[in-house]
C-alpha positions as CSV (number, residue, x, y, z in Angstrom):
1,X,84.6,29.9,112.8
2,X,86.0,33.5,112.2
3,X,88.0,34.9,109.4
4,X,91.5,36.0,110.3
5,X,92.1,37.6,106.8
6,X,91.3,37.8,103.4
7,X,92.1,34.4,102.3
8,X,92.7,32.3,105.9
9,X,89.7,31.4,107.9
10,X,90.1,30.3,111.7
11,X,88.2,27.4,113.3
12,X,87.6,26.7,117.1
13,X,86.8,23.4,118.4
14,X,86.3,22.3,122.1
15,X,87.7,18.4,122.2
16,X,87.3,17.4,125.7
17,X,87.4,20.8,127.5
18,X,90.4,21.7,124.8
19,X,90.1,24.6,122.7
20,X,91.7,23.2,119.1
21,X,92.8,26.2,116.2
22,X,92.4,24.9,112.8
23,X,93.6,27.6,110.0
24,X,92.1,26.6,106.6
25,X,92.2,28.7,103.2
26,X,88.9,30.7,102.6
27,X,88.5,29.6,98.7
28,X,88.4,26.1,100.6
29,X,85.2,27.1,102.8
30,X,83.6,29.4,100.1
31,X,84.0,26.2,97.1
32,X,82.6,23.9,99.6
33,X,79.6,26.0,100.8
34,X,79.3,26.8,96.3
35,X,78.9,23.3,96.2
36,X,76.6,22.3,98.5
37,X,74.4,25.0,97.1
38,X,74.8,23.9,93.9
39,X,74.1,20.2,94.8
40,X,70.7,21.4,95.9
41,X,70.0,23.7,93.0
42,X,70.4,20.6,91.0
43,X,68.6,18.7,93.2
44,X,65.7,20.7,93.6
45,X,66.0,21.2,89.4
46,X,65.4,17.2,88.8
47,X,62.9,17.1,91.0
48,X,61.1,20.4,89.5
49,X,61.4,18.7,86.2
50,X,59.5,15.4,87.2
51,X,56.9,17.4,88.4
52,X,56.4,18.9,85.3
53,X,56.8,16.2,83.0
54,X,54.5,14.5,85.6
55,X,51.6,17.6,85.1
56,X,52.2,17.0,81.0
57,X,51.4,13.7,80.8
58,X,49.0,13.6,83.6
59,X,46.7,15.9,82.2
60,X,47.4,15.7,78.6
61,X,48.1,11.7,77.7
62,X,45.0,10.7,79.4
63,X,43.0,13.0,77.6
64,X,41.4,9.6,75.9
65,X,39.2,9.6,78.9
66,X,38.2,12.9,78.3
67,X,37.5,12.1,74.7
68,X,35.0,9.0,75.5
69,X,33.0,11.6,77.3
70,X,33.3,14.4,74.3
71,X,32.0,12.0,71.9
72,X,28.8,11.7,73.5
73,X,28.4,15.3,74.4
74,X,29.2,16.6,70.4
75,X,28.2,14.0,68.5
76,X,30.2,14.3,65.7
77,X,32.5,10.6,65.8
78,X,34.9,9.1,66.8
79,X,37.6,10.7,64.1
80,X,36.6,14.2,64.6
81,X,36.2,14.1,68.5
82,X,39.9,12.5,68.2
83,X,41.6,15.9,67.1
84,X,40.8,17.0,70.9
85,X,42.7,14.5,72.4
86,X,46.0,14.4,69.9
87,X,46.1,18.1,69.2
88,X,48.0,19.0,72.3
89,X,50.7,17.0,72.4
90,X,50.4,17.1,68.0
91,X,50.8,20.9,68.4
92,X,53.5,20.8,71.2
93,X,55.8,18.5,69.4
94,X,55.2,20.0,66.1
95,X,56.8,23.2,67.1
96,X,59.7,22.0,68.6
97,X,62.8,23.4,66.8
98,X,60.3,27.5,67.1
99,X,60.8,26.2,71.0
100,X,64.6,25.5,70.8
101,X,65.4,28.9,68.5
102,X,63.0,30.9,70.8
103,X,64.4,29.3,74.5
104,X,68.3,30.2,73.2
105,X,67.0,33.3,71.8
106,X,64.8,34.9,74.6
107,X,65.9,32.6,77.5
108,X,64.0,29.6,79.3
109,X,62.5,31.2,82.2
110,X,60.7,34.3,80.1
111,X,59.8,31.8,76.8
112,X,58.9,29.2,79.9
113,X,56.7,31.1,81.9
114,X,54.6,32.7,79.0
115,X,54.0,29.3,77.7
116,X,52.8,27.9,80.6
117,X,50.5,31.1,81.1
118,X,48.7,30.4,77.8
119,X,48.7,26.5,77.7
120,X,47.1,26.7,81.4
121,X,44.1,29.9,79.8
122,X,43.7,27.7,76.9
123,X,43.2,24.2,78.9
124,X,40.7,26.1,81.2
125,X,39.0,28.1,78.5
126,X,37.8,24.7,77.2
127,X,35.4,24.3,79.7
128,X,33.4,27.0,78.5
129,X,32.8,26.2,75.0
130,X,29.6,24.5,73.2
131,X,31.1,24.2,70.0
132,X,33.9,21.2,68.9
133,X,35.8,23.0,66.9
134,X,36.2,26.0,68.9
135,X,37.2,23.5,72.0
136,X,39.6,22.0,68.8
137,X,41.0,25.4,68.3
138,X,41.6,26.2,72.1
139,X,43.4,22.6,72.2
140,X,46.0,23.5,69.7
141,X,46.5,26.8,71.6
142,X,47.3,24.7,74.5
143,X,49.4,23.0,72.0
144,X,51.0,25.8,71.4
145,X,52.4,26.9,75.0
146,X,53.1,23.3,75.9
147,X,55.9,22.7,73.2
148,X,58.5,24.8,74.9
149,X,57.9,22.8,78.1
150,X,57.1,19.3,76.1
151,X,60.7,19.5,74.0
152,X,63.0,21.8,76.2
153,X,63.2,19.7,79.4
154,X,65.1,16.4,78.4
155,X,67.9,18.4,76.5
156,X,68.2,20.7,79.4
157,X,68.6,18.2,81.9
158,X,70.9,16.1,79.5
159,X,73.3,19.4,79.3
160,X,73.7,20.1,82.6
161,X,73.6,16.2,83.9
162,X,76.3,14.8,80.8
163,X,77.8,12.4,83.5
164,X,74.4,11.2,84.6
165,X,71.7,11.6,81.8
166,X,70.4,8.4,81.4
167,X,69.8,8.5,85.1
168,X,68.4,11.8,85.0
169,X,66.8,11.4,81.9
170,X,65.1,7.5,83.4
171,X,64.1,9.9,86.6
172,X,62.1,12.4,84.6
173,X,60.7,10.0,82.6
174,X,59.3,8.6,85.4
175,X,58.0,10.9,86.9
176,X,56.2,12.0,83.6
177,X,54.1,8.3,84.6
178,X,53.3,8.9,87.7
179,X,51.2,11.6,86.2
180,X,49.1,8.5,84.1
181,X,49.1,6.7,87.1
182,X,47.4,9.9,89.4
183,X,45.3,11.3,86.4
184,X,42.6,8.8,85.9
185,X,41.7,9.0,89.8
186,X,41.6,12.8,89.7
187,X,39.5,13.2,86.6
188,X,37.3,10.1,87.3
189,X,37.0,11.8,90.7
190,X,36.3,15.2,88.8
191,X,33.9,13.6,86.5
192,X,31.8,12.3,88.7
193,X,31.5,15.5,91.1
194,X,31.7,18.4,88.3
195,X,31.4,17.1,85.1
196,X,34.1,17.4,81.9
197,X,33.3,20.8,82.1
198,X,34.7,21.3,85.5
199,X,37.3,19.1,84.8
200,X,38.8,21.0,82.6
201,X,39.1,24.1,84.6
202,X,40.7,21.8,87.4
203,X,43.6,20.6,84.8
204,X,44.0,24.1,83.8
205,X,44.5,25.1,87.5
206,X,46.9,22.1,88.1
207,X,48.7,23.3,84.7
208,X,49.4,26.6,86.2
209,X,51.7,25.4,88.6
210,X,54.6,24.9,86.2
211,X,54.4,28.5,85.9
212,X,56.1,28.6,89.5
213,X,58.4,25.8,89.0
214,X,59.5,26.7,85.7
215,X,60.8,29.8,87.5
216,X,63.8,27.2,89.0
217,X,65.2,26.4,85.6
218,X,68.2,28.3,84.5
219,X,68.4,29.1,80.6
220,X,71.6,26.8,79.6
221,X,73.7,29.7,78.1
222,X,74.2,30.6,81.6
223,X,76.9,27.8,81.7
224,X,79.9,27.7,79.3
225,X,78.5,26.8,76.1
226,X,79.2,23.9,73.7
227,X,81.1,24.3,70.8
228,X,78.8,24.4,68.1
229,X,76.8,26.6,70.3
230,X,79.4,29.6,70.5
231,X,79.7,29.1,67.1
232,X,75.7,29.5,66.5
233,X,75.7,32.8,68.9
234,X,78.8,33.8,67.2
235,X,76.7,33.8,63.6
236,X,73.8,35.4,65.2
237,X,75.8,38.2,66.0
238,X,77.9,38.9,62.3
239,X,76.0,41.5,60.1
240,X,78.2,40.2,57.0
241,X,78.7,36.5,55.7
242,X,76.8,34.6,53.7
243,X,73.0,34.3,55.1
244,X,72.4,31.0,53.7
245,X,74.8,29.4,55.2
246,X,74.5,30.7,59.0
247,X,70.8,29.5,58.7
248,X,71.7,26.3,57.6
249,X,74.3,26.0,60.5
250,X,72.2,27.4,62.9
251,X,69.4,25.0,62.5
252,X,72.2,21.9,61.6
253,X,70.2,21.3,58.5
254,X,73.1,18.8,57.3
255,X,71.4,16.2,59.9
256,X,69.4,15.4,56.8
257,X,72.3,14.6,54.5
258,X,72.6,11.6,57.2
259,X,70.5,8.3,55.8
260,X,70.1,7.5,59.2
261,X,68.4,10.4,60.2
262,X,66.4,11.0,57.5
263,X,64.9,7.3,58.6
264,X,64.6,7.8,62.1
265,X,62.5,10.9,61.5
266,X,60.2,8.5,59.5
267,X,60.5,6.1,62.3
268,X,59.2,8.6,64.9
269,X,56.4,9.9,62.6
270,X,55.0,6.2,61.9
271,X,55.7,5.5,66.0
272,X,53.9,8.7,67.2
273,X,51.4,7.9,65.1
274,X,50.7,4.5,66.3
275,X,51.5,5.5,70.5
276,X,48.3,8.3,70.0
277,X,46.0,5.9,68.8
278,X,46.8,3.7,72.1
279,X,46.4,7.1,74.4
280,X,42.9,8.3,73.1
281,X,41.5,5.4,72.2
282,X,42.5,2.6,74.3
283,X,39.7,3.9,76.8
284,X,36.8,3.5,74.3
285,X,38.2,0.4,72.8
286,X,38.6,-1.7,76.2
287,X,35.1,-0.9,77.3
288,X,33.6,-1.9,73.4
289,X,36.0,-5.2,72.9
290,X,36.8,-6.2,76.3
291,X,33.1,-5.5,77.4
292,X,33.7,-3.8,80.9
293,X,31.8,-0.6,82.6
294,X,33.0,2.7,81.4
295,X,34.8,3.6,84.9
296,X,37.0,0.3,84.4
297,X,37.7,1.9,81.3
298,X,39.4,4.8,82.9
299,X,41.5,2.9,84.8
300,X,43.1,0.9,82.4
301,X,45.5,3.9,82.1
302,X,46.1,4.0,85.6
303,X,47.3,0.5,84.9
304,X,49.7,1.9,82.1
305,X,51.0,4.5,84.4
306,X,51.8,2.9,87.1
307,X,53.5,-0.1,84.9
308,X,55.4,2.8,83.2
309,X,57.0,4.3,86.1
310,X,58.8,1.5,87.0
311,X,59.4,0.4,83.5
312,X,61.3,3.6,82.0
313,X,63.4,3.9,85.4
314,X,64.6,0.0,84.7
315,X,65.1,0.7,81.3
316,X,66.7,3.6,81.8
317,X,68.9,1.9,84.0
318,X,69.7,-1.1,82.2
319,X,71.0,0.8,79.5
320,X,74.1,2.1,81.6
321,X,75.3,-1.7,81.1
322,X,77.9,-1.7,79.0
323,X,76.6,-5.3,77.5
324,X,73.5,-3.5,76.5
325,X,72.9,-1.5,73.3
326,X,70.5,0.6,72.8
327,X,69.6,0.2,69.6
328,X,69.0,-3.1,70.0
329,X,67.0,-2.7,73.3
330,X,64.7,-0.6,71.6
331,X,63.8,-2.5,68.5
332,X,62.7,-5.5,70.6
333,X,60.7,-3.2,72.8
334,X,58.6,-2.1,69.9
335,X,58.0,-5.2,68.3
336,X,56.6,-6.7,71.4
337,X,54.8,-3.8,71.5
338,X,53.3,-4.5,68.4
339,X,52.5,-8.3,69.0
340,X,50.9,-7.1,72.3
341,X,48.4,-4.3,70.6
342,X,47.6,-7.0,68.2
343,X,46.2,-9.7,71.0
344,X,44.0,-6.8,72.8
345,X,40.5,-7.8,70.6
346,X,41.4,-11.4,71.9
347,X,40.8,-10.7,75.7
348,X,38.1,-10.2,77.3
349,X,37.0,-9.1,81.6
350,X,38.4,-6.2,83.5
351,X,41.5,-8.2,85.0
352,X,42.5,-8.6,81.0
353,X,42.3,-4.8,80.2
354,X,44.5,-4.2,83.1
355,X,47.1,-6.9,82.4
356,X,46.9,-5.6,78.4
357,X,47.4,-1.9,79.8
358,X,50.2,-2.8,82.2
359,X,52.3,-5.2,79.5
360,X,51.6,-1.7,77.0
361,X,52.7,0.6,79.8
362,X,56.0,-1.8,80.4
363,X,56.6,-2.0,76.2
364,X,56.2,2.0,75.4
365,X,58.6,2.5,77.7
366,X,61.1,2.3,75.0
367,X,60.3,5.3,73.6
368,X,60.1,7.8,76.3
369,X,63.1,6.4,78.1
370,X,65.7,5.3,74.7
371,X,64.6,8.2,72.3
372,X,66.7,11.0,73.6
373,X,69.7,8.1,74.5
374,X,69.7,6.8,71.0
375,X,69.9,10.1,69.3
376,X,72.7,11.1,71.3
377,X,74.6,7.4,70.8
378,X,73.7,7.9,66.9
379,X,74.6,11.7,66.2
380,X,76.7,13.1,69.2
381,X,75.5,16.0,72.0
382,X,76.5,18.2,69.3
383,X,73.5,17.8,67.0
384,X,71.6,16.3,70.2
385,X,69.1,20.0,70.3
386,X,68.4,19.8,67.3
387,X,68.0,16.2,66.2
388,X,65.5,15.9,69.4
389,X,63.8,18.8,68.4
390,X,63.1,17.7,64.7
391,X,62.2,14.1,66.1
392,X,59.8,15.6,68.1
393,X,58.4,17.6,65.4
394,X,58.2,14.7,62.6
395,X,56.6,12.6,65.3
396,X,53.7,15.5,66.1
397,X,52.9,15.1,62.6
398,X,52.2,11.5,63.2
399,X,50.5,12.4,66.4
400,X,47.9,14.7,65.0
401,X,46.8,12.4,62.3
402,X,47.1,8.5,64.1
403,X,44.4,8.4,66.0
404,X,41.7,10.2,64.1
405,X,42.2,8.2,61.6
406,X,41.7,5.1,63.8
407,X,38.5,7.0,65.1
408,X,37.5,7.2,61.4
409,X,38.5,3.4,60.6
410,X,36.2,3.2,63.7
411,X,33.2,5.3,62.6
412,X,33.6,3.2,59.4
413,X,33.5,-0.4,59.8
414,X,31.7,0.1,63.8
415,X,34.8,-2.1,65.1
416,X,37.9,-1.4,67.1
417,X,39.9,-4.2,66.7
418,X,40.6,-3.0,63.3
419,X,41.9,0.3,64.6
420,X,44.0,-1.5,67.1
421,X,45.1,-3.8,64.1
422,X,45.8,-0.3,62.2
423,X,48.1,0.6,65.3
424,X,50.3,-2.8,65.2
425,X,50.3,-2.8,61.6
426,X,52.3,1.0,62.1
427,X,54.3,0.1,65.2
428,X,55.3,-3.6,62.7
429,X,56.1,-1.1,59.9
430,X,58.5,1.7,62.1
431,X,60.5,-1.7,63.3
432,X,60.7,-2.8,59.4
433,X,61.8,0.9,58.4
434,X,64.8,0.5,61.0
435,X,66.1,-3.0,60.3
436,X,68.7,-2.2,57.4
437,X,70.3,0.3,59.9
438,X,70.1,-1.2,63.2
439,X,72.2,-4.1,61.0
440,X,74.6,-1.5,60.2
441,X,74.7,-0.1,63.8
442,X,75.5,-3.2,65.6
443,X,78.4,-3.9,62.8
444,X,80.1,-0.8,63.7
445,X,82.4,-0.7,66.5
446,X,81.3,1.7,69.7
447,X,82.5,5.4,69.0
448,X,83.1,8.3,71.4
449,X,80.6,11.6,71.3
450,X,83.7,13.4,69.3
451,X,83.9,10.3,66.7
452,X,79.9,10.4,65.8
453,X,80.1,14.4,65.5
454,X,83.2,13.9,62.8
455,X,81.0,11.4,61.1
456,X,77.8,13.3,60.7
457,X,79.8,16.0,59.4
458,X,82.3,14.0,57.0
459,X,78.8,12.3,55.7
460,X,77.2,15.8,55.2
């Protein structure tokens, strides 16, 4: 191939001992080789998201393995050891509409690349300290740095995929529990050979790595933005005007003049809630009320993980039927969930803790894989950053506080079934909480992206 001019490019092919002169436009090589290069950017991006999501849940949802072995080392109970194991992903989610503003501010790769620097310090600081609440303090640093990587990814990917996001958005998802599936074998392994202390320091080595793949991500502005988005840069940038009002349009406060929302925000506070007490205690509580060794213990997440992986990418999938709401999917997902959590103080053996762990893993599927989909069936890609973001931020509230409270219900009464009966009791009640408007939901005829925008803002 050789170019003959500025916009004609000359190929030669030999056919049987025949030269052959094909003459095509250049702008028809140059947009082909564009986007084959961009086909693999975007490969290469999905693939560097997994891995993250995979290194976040990995080494921060199986953290109630970690906690069985702080409990014995500090002494101080179940409830307070708790706050170690919630205060990451507590932290991370609370501070996810600072992580949006600051990502669209700054860009993704500086605000990306500083947070991972501090939550992979803070993670392997940990395995230096003596004292609990100094380890508590360095776990909400940790916090801290993870919530621009914990609340940025699935809205990124959902931008630049629109065509494909509950694909992409089942993939990364999936990916995230391959990381529960892997963990329990690395930090059993790393327990035995070098103690929690050297643990620790291993998962803060292995969180590192998003440093360099974080690096891949371009900041969304790069593309042509949304709508409401050059109207948010466009207030940003006017000196005069009426400050009140640009801050309420830049953080889309009228999302809470919507009943809807107002409830789901409740809904993921109550569910977040109830989904930490399962992570950090579901260790502890399968080797007291199922009576098996502590190392079957640990694997009982490996069980959820590797249920979960397969789970979220069917889920994910199934949701592309048109025949299939949402909505609906999701509320009978959670109260299975619910009826499930409530049988585990019924079971008993090793073989029941990993069919309990597995039917959980398959159940909580619903939330990592529908969340993001629902929000933007319900409110449009409009309000989709934002409405994630505060969801994520209600439900790190929930977080933070579920589980130690079941370690004090725990500390209490010297029983876990009637922590896990606290955790059904809160998955029953964020089912209850959504009933009136999942009945007004299915009522409603199925609206474009452009119809729910008009009616957020005609409600507001």
């Amino acid at each position: 191939m050789k170019r003959i001019g500025r916009s004609r490019v000359k190929l030669v092919a030999n056919v049987k001992g025949f030269d052959i002169d094909f003459e095509m436009s250049s702008s028809i090589v140059d947009e082909a080789a564009k986007n084959e290069n961009s086909n693999l950017l975007e490969t290469i991006i999905v693939i560097s998201a997994g891995l993250i999501s995979s290194f976040i849940n990995g080494g921060n949802y199986v953290d109630g393995i970690l906690v069985a072995e702080w409990v014995d080392y500090f002494h101080q109970g179940s409830g307070v050891t708790a706050w170690l194991g919630t205060a990451i992903i507590g932290i991370s989610s609370c501070g996810a509409p600072i992580a949006t503003l600051l990502i669209k501010r700054f860009g993704f790769r500086k605000v990306f690349f500083i947070a991972a620097t501090i939550n992979a310090s803070a993670l392997a600081l940990t395995s230096f300290v003596y004292n609990i609440y100094l380890a508590i303090a360095l776990r909400v640093l940790a916090g801290c740095g993870l919530t621009f990587h914990f609340c940025s990814i699935g809205p990124y990917l959902v931008n630049r995929f629109p065509k494909q996001a509950a694909l992409v958005q089942g993939l990364r998802v999936a990916s995230s529990s391959s990381g529960i599936l892997a963990f329990p074998f690395i930090i059993n392994y790393c327990l035995k050979q070098y103690g929690w202390r050297g643990c620790c320091l291993i998962i803060g080595g292995i969180a590192s790595q998003r440093c360099a793949l974080g690096l891949l991500f371009r900041h969304w502005s790069n593309k042509p933005l949304p709508k409401h988005e050059e109207n948010q840069e466009s207030l940003l940038r006017q000196n005069n005007g009426d400050n009140t009002r640009r801050f309420r349009d830049l953080h889309q406060l009228d999302l809470f003049k919507q009943k809807m929302f107002v409830v789901f925000m409740i809904h993921c506070f109550i569910i977040d809630a109830a989904l930490s007490v399962i992570y950090v205690h579901i260790v502890s509580g399968t080797r007291v009320l199922l009576e098996i060794s502590p190392e079957q213990a640990r694997f009982t997440l490996s069980a959820m993980g590797l249920s979960t992986l397969f789970a979220r990418i069917v889920v994910s999938l199934i949701t592309k039927h048109p025949m299939i709401d949402t909505f609906t999917l999701y509320m009978i997902l959670n109260t299975l969930l619910a009826i499930q959590v409530c049988v585990i103080p019924f079971m008993k053996g090793y073989v029941a803790a990993l069919t309990v762990s597995a039917s959980i893993g398959i159940l909580m599927s619903a939330h990592a894989a529908l969340h993001l989909l629902m929000l933007l069936e319900l409110f449009g890609s409009e309000y989709l950053y934002m409405s994630y973001s505060y969801g994520f931020f209600s439900g790190g509230f929930g977080y933070l506080l579920g589980a130690p409270v079941a370690g004090w219900i725990y500390d209490a009464t010297g029983n876990y079934a009637i922590s896990f009966y606290f955790c059904a009791g809160l998955l029953i009640l964020c089912v209850l909480i959504l009933i009136p408007e999942w009945i007004k939901h299915i009522k409603k005829p199925k609206q474009t992206d452009e119809n729910i925008t008009q009616s957020v803002r005609d409600n507001a």
